[in-house]
Every structure is written in structure tokens, then in C-alpha cells.
C-alpha positions in Angstrom: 63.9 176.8 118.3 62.1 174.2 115.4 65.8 173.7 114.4 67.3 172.7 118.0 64.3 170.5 118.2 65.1 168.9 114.3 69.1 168.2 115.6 68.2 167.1 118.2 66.3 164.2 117.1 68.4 163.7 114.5 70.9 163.6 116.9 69.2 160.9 119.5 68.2 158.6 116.2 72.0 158.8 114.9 72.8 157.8 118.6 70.0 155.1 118.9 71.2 153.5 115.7 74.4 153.7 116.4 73.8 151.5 119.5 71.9 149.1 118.1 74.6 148.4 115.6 77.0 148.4 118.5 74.9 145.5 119.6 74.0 143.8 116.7 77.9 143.5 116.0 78.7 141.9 119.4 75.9 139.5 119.5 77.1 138.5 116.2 80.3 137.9 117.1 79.2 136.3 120.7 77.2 134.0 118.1 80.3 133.4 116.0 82.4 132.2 119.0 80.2 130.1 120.0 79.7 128.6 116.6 84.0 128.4 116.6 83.4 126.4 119.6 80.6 124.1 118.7 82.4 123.4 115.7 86.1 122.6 117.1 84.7 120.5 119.9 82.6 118.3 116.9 86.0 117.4 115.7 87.5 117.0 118.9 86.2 116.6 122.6 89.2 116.3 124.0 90.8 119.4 123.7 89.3 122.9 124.6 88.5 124.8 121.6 89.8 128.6 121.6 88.3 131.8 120.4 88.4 133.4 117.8 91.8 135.2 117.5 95.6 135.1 116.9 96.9 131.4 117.7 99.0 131.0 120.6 102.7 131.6 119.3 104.5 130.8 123.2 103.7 126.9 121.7 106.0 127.1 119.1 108.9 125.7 121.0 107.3 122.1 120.9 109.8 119.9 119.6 109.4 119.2 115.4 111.3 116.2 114.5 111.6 116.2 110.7 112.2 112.4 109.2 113.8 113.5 105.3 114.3 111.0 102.2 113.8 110.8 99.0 110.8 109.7 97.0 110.2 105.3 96.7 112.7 105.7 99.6 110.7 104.1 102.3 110.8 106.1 104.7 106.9 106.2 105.0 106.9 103.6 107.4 109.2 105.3 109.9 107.2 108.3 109.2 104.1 106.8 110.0 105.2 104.9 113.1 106.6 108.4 114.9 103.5 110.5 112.9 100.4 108.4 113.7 101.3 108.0 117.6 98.1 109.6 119.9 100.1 112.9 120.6 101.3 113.8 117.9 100.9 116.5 115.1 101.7 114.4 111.6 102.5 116.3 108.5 103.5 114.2 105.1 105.1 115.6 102.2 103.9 118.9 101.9 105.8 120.0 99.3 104.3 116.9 97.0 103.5 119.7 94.9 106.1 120.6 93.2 106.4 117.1 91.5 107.7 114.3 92.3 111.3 114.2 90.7 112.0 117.9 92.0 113.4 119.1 95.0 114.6 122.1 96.6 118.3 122.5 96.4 118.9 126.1 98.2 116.7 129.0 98.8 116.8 130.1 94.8 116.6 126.8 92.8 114.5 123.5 92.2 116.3 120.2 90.7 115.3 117.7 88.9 116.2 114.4 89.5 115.1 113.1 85.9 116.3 116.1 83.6 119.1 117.1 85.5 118.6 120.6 86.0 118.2 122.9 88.7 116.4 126.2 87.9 115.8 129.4 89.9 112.1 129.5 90.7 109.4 131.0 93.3 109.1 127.7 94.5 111.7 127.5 96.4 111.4 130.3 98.6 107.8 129.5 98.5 108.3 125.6 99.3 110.4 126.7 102.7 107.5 129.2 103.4 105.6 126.4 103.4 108.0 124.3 106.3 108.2 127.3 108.1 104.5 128.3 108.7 104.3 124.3 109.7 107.2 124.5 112.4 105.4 127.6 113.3 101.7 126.2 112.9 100.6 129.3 111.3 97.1 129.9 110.3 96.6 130.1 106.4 95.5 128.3 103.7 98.3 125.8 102.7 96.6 123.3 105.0 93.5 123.2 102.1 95.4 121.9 99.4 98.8 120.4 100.3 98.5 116.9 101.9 96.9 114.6 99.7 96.8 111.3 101.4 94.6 111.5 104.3 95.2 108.3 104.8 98.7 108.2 106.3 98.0 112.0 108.1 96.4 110.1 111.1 92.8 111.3 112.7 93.8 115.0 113.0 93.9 115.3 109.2 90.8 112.9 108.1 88.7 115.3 110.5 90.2 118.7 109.0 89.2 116.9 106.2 85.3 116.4 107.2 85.2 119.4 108.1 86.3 120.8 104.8 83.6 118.5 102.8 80.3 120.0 105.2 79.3 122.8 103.5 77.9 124.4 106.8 81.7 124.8 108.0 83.1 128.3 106.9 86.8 127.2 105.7 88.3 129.3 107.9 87.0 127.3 110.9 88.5 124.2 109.4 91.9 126.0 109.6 91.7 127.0 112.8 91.3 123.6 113.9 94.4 122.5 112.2 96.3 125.4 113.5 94.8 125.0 116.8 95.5 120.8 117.0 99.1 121.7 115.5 99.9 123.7 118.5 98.1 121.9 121.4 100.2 118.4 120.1 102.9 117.0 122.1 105.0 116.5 119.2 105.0 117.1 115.9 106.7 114.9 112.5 107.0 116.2 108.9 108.0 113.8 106.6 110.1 115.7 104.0 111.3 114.3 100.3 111.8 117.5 98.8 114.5 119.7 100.7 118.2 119.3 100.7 120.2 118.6 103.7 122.0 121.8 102.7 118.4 123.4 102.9 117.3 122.0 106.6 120.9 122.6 107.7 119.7 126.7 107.4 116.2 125.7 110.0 118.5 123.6 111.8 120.6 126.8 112.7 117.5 128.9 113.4 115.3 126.5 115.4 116.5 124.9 118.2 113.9 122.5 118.5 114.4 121.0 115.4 115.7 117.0 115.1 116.6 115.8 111.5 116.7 111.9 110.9 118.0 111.8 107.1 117.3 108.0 106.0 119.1 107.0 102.9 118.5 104.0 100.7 120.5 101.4 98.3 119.4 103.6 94.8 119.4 100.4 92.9 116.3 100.1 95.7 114.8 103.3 95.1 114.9 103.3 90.9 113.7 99.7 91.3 110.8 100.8 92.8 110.3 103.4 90.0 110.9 100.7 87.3 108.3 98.7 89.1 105.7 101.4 89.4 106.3 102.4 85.5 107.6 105.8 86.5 110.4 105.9 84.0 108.9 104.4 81.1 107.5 107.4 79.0 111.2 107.4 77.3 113.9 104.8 76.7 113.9 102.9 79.9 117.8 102.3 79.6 118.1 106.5 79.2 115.5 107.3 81.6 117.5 104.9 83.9 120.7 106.2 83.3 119.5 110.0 83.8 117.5 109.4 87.2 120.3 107.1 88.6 122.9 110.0 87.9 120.1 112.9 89.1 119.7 110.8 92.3 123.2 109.5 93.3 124.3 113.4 92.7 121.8 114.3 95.4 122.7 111.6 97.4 126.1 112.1 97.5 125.4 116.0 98.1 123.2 114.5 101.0 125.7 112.8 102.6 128.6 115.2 102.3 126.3 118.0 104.1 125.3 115.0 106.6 128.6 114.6 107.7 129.0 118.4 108.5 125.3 118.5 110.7 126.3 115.8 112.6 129.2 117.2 113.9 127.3 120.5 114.5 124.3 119.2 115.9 125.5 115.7 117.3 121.9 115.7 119.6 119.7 116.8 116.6 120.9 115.5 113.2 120.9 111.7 112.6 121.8 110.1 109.4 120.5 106.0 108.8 119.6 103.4 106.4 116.4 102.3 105.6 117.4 98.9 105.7 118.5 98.4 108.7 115.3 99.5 110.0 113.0 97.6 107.9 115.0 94.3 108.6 114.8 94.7 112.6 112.2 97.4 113.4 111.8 97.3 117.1 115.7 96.7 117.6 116.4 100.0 115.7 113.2 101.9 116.6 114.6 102.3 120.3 118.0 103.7 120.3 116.0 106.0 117.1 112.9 107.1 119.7 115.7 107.9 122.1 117.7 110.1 120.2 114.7 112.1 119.4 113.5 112.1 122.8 110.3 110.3 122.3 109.6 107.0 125.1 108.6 104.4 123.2 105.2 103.1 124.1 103.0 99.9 123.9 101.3 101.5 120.9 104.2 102.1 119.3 105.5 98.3 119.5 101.7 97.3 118.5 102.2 99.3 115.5 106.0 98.2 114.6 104.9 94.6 114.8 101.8 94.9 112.8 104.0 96.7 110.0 106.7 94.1 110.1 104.7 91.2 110.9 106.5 88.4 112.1 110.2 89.4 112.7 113.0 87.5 111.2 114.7 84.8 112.7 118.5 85.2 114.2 120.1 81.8 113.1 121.6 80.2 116.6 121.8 83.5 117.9 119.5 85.5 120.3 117.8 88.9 119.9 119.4 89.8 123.0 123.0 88.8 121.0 121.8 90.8 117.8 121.3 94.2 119.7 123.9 93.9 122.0 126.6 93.7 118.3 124.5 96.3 116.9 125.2 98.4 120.1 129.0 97.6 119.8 131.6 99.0 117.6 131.4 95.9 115.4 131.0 96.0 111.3 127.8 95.7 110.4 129.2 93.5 108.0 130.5 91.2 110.3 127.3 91.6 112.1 124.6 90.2 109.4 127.5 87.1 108.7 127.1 86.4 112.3 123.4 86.6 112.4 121.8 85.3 109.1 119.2 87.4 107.8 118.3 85.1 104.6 115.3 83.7 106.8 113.5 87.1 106.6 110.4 86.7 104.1 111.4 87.8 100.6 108.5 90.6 100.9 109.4 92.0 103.6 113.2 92.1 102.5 114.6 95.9 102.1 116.7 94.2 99.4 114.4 92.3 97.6 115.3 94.3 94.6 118.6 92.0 94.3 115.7 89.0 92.8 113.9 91.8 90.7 116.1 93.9 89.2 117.6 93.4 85.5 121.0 92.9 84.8 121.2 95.2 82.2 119.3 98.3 84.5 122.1 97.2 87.5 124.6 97.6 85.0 123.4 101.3 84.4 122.7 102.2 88.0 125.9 100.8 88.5 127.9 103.6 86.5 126.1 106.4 87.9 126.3 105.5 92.0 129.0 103.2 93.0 130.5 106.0 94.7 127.5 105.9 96.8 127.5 102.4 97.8 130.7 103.0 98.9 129.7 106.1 101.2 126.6 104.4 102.5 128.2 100.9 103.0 125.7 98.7 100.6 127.9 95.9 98.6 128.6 95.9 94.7 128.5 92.3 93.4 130.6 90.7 90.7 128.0 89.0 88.7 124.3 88.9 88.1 124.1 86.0 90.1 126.0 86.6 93.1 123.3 89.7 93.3 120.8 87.4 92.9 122.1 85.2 95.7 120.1 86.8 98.5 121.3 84.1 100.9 125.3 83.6 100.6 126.3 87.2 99.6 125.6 89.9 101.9 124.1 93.2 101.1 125.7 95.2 103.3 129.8 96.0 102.2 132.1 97.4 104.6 132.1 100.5 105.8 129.1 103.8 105.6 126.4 104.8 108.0 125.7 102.8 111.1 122.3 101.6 112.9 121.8 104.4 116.3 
């Protein structure tokens, strides 16, 4: 009888304590929630904050429009125009880390533009991991440690990152906000230097929703850039020259060869231009480029072309109105900038200002490496060091290459 009594009461104290760990456990996680939301709404009030849990997935079918270059391409400011817009979900150059003369070429190898060299390596398949849990807007912890300039990642990512620096945030909290402001956006932009057309040709056949604006860039552009920003010059300059001009027109001309195939498959999603003809008439080419994408193109958006561009250029005799009806015609661009002068737009703000900068002798070498490029893209090659130089009576453009939309 003593030992029915003994079990028992060991039995009602197992059963007690169980209970009140039962209940312990749920207020805990009550408490947590509660935290979760407390701390998402801190960051933002505008949006409701969600339990803790799996993120919703059925959002995945928002649009991503991906805007590719190359690195000291330029492309940043399109990027940033179609990334920092109120609805939007911005993500710049995620793959920074893998350096910045390397890309990924196919699902087994990383290139280098410099050493000329492609390598099989885990960071490939690991740098497309990467893209994909962004297009999916999966929870983890890439978004810690992979964008490193805050500063062009818009409000979303200067928050993620206040939230990171309190110590009273749990990290995991600061991802789920990402995740969660990923999902909720309208839209979302990724600004890609480090994957091959032939690479987002392969999400290009598995997500629908997927846009791809390739912008190119004259190369004697881009390497001026590097020259200018002493990226080159740990080795012979000439050499170091000579290597990253043939490593870059190679991509290029890769580039554009798998262009021309994605824009006959996906004639609504892929879209290949040229820097330069945006950055010498934003507004004209941001429209018929916001169109194609499917975006409406908004007071804020004009407010933040003009304050990029500053004042626009000046047409000669001609009208704006003129100048976009010829760019929306079938006529050569060439014949287009000898019609309307473009040598009245500041020499700063001049996509080809490289053509005052450059030396002869570094044209010369660029020149041996990528004239098969010009040709493709439809930028001129120039006879002497002084027509180059001659911003205002020979154009940059040559016949030919990729037109504005």
C-alpha cells in the first residue's frame, strides 16, 4: 500500500513538472514572438512583421530583374536608379567575394580576367547558391557578410545593418528581416558583375520571372578606369594591360555571342545595351528600358535620373522630341549623334571621356586585344592619337552593334 502511495506521488510530481515546463516553454516562445515583432516593426512600421517560422515561399514569383556587367563598367548608376526606387528589394554584387577580376564562367569554373585562367572551384557552384537563395529570398546567413557597400543597398540594407551592430538583436532576427523585406517588395534588382551570360542563360530557363539587362562598355573605358584607380599597376603596366584587355575582350566577346542566342529565346526578358548611351541621355533611354522590364517610371525616378546626370546635354538645333523620335527609328546610331551633336555634354559627365585620358601607348595595347569587340558592340577605332583625342569632330560611336531600346 506505502508503495502505491510512493508512485503515486512520484507520479503527480513527474506530471506537475512536466506541465510547468509545458508552460514555461510556450510563454517563452509567446515572449519570443513578441520580441520578433517589436524588433521588425523598429526597422520598419510599414509593413507587418511575421512570426516566427518558415518565410512565405508563394512570394517567390515577384519579378527579379537582374542588371549584369562587368566591374568599372558603370553600370552602378543604372543599378541604383531601378534598386533604390521605394518598392523595391536592391541587392549589389553579391558575389564581390570572390575578387574582383574573377567571375563565374559555368557551374564548375571561376576566370580570371588578369591571369587568364579559369579553374574548377567550390565557388562556383557556391557563388550560384548564392543568386539562387536571393531570387528565392531564402533565410540564411549570406545576407551577414556579402554586401559591403551599404551605401548603394538603399534603406532596407542600412537598417539590416543597425540591426546587426545592437548587440540586443539576436542575428537571426536581423535575417528574418531581410528575408522578410525581400519577399514583401514589389520588385526586386541584383546587380551582377560576376556571372556569365552563359551562366544566367541556365536561371533564365528555370525562372520565369527573371529579366536580364546585360550592359556592355567600350573596354578602352573600363581598363581606363582600372589604370586610373591603380588597379593594374603592381606589375608592368604595359603587361598588365595587355593581359586584362585580352581576359576582358574574351569575356566580352563570349558575352555577346551568348547575348545574341537569349535574345532570340527570351525576346521579352533578355536585353543587351551600352552604357553609353544611357549615361549620355538618361531619361531618353531610361523609358523604353523601365518599359521593357515592366516597371512605370515615376516622379522619383526622374528626380533621381536628373540629379545623377545633372544638367542634360544640349541637342545642337535639334529638339529632344527630334532626338527620341531617331532613337526610336531604324536609323544608325551613327548617323544619329552626327545629326544631334553631343560634343556640348560636360567632359565629366562624358561616357567617353577616356578618349582625353587615355595614353597612346595603353590604346595601342587595348587596341590588339579587342578590336573585334568594337566592331560587335559598334564603338569606333580611330586612326591616330589625335583623332581619338578629338572628342568633338570624330564620333565615338562606329557603325553597326547593339542599339539603345
Amino acid at each position: 500500500m506505502a508503495l502505491l502511495y510512493r508512485l503515486a506521488y512520484t507520479s503527480v510530481r513527474f506530471l506537475a513538472t512536466w506541465i510547468g515546463l509545458v508552460a514555461t516553454s510556450a510563454l517563452i516562445g509567446y515572449v519570443m514572438n513578441m520580441y520578433v515583432q517589436y524588433v521588425l516593426t523598429k526597422f520598419d512600421s510599414s509593413k507587418p512583421a511575421p512570426l516566427m517560422g518558415k518565410l512565405d515561399q508563394s512570394l517567390n514569383l515577384r519579378k527579379t530583374v537582374i542588371i549584369s556587367s562587368y566591374y568599372k563598367s558603370g553600370a552602378d548608376t543604372i543599378g541604383d536608379i531601378l534598386g533604390n526606387r521605394p518598392d523595391t528589394f536592391y541587392s549589389i554584387e553579391p558575389l564581390l567575394s570572390i575578387g574582383l577580376s574573377r567571375y563565374v564562367s559555368d557551374s564548375e569554373n571561376v576566370c580570371n580576367n588578369i591571369r587568364l585562367h579559369c579553374v574548377k572551384s567550390w565557388s562556383a557552384s557556391n557563388s550560384m547558391k548564392i543568386v539562387t537563395d536571393l531570387i528565392k529570398c531564402s533565410e540564411n546567413e549570406i545576407f551577414e557578410h556579402y554586401n559591403l557597400r551599404w551605401d548603394h543597398g538603399g534603406t532596407v540594407w542600412q537598417k539590416y545593418r543597425d540591426c546587426l551592430n545592437d548587440n540586443m538583436n539576436p542575428k537571426e532576427l536581423c535575417h528574418r528581416y531581410l528575408g522578410h523585406q525581400c519577399q514583401t517588395a514589389k520588385n526586386r534588382v541584383m546587380r551582377l558583375d560576376r556571372l556569365s551570360l552563359q551562366v544566367l542563360g541556365s536561371y533564365m530557363k528555370k525562372y520565369d520571372n527573371m529579366t536580364v539587362v546585360h550592359v556592355f562598355r567600350d573596354p578602352r573605358g573600363i581598363i581606363n578606369e582600372y589604370i586610373k584607380g591603380d588597379k593594374l599597376s603592381y606589375k608592368s603596366l604595359p603587361t598588365r594591360i595587355a593581359d586584362y584587355a585580352k581576359g576582358l575582350c574574351k569575356r566580352m566577346a563570349e558575352d555577346f555571342t551568348e547575348g545574341v542566342k537569349l535574345t532570340e529565346l527570351y525576346p521579352k526578358r533578355f536585353k543587351m545595351m551600352l552604357y553609353e548611351d544611357f549615361k549620355l541621355e538618361m531619361l531618353t533611354v531610361a523609358r523604353p528600358l523601365f518599359r521593357f522590364i515592366g516597371y512605370q517610371i515615376t516622379n522619383h525616378d526622374v528626380t533621381a535620373i536628373d540629379s545623377l546626370q545633372g544638367k542634360r546635354p544640349g541637342l545642337g538645333s535639334k529638339s529632344l522630341k527630334d532626338f527620341n523620335a531617331a532613337l526610336n527609328s531604324d536609323m544608325d546610331r551613327y548617323d544619329i549623334l552626327n545629326t544631334f551633336p553631343i560634343d556640348s555634354v560636360p567632359i565629366l559627365l562624358n561616357p567617353f571621356a577616356w578618349r582625353r585620358e587615355i595614353k597612346e601607348e595603353h590604346v595601342k595595347i587595348i587596341d590588339s586585344k579587342c578590336t573585334e569587340v568594337y566592331k560587335s558592340l559598334g564603338y569606333n577605332t580611330y586612326n591616330t592619337y589625335k583623332e581619338m583625342r578629338s572628342l568633338k569632330d570624330v564620333p565615338s560611336y562606329g557603325r553597326g552593334g547593339i542599339y539603345p531600346f
